[in-house]
C-alpha positions in Angstrom: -5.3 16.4 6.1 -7.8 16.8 3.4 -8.0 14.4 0.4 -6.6 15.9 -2.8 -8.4 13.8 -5.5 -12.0 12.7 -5.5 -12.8 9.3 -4.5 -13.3 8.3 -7.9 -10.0 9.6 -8.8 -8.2 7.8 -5.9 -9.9 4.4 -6.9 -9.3 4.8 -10.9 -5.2 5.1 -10.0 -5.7 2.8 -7.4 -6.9 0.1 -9.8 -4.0 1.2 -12.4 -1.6 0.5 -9.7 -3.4 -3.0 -9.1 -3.5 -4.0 -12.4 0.7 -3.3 -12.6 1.2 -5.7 -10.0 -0.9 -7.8 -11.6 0.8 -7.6 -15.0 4.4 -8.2 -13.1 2.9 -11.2 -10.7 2.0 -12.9 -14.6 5.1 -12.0 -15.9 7.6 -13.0 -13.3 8.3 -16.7 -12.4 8.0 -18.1 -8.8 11.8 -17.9 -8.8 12.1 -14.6 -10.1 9.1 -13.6 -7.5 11.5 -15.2 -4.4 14.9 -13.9 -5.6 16.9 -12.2 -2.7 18.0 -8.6 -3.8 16.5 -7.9 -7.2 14.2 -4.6 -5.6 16.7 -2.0 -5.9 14.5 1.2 -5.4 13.0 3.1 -2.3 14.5 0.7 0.0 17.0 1.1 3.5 20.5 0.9 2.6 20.8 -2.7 4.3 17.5 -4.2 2.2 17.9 -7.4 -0.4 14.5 -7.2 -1.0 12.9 -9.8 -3.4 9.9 -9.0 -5.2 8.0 -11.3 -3.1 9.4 -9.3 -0.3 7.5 -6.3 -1.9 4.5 -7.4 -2.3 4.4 -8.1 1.7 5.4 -4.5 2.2 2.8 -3.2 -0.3 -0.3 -5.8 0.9 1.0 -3.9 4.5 0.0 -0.3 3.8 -3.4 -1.4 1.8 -4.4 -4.0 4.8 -3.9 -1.0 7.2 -5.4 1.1 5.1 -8.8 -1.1 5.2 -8.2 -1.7 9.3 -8.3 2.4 9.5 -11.5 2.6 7.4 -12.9 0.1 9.9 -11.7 2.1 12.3 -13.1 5.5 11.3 -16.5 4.1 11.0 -16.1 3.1 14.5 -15.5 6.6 15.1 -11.6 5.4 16.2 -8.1 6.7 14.7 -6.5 3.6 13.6 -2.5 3.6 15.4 -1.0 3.3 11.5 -2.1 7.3 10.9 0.7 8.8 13.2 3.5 5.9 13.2 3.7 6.3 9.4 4.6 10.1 10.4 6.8 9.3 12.4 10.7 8.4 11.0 11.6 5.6 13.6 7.8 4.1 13.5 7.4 4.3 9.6 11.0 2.4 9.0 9.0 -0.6 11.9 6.2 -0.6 9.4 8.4 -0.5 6.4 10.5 -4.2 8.3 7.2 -4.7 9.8 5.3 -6.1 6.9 7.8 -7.8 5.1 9.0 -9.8 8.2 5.3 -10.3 9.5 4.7 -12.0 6.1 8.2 -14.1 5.7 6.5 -17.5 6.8 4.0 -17.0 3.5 4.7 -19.2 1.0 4.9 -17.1 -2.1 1.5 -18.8 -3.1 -0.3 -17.7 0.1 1.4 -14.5 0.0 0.2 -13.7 -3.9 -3.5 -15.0 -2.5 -3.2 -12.3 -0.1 -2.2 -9.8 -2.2 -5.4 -10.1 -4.2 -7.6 -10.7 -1.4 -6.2 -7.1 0.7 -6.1 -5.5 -2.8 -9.5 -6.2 -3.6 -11.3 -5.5 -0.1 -9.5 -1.9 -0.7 -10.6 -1.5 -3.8 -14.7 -2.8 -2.7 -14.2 0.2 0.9 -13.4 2.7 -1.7 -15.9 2.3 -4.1 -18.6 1.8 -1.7 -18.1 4.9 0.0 -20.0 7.9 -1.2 -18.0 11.3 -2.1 -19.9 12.8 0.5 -18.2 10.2 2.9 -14.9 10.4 1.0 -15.1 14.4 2.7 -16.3 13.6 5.6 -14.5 15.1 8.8 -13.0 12.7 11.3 -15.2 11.4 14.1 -12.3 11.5 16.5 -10.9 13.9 18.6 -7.5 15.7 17.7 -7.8 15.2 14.3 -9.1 18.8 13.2 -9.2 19.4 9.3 -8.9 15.5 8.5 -11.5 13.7 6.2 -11.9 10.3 5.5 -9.8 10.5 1.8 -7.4 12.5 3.3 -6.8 10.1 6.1 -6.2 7.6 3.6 -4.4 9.6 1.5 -1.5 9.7 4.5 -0.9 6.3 4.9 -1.2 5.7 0.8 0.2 8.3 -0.5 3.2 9.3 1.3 6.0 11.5 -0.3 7.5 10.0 -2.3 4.4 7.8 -3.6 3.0 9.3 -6.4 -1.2 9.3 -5.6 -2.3 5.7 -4.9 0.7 4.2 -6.7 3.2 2.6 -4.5 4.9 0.6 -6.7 6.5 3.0 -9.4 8.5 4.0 -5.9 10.2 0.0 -5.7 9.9 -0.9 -9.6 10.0 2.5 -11.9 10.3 0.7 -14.9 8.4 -2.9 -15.0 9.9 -3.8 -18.5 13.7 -3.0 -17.3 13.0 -4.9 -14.0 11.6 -7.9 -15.8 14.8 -7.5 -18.2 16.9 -7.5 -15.1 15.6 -10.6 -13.7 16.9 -12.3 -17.0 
């Protein structure tokens, strides 16, 4: 997969998609933030997610998004670029990171969010665009560069480009309304 938007592109919506979390995390109270079933978009069938439970899943797909960077430039294919092709693997991923992030306090888990957040946001705009295109330096992976390998474990349908959470919270104002 090649990347479809330029690497300054990617990080300009990335950082749009950053600062909406960040508006909701200062407009929600920590009870609103750790309320069972209040996420009612994009989920399985049997999820009550609360929006504390969305932030673990979003800080999952940015924190294996920065382990596969690592990995490319160890000229390795990080295990996270097929299993979020795959159905049975993507739902583990999808479980995955909420469950492996249930023990957080919502305190730790919001100091995580920034910290995975903002070590994406430092990879991607450290990179050069000649890097952003550049092929993969692992076997089987023929027509792949770097933005695009991001791009498939960001960006999957039906994420619109580097914005995940319009897929869990379309509207923030009628969410926050919700809440109250």
């Amino acid at each position: 997969m090649r990347a479809t938007v330029k690497r300054e592109e990617a990080l300009r919506l990335l950082k749009i998609e950053h600062e909406a979390v960040g508006a909701l995390i200062n407009a929600l109270t920590d009870e609103e933030m750790t309320r069972r079933d209040t996420i009612q978009h994009g989920l399985y069938y049997d999820q009550e997610c609360s929006f504390k439970d969305l932030l673990a899943h979003l800080i999952c797909y940015e924190q294996y998004t920065v382990e596969a960077v690592g990995e490319w430039r160890q000229g390795r294919e990080h295990w996270a670029i097929a299993a979020v092709k795959d159905p049975r693997q993507g739902r583990e991923i999808h479980y995955g990171g909420i469950a492996e992030r249930a023990h957080l306090s919502l305190a730790e888990q919001l100091e995580e969010y920034r910290r995975v957040s903002a070590e994406l946001e430092r990879a991607i705009a450290a990179m050069s665009e000649a890097e952003w295109r550049g092929a993969a330096p692992y076997a089987g992976a023929k027509g792949t560069d770097l933005g695009g390998m991001i791009e498939g474990i960001m960006v999957l349908p039906p994420r619109p480009m580097y914005r995940h959470l319009p897929v869990h919270v379309p509207d923030a104002a009628s969410y926050i309304r919700s809440l109250r």
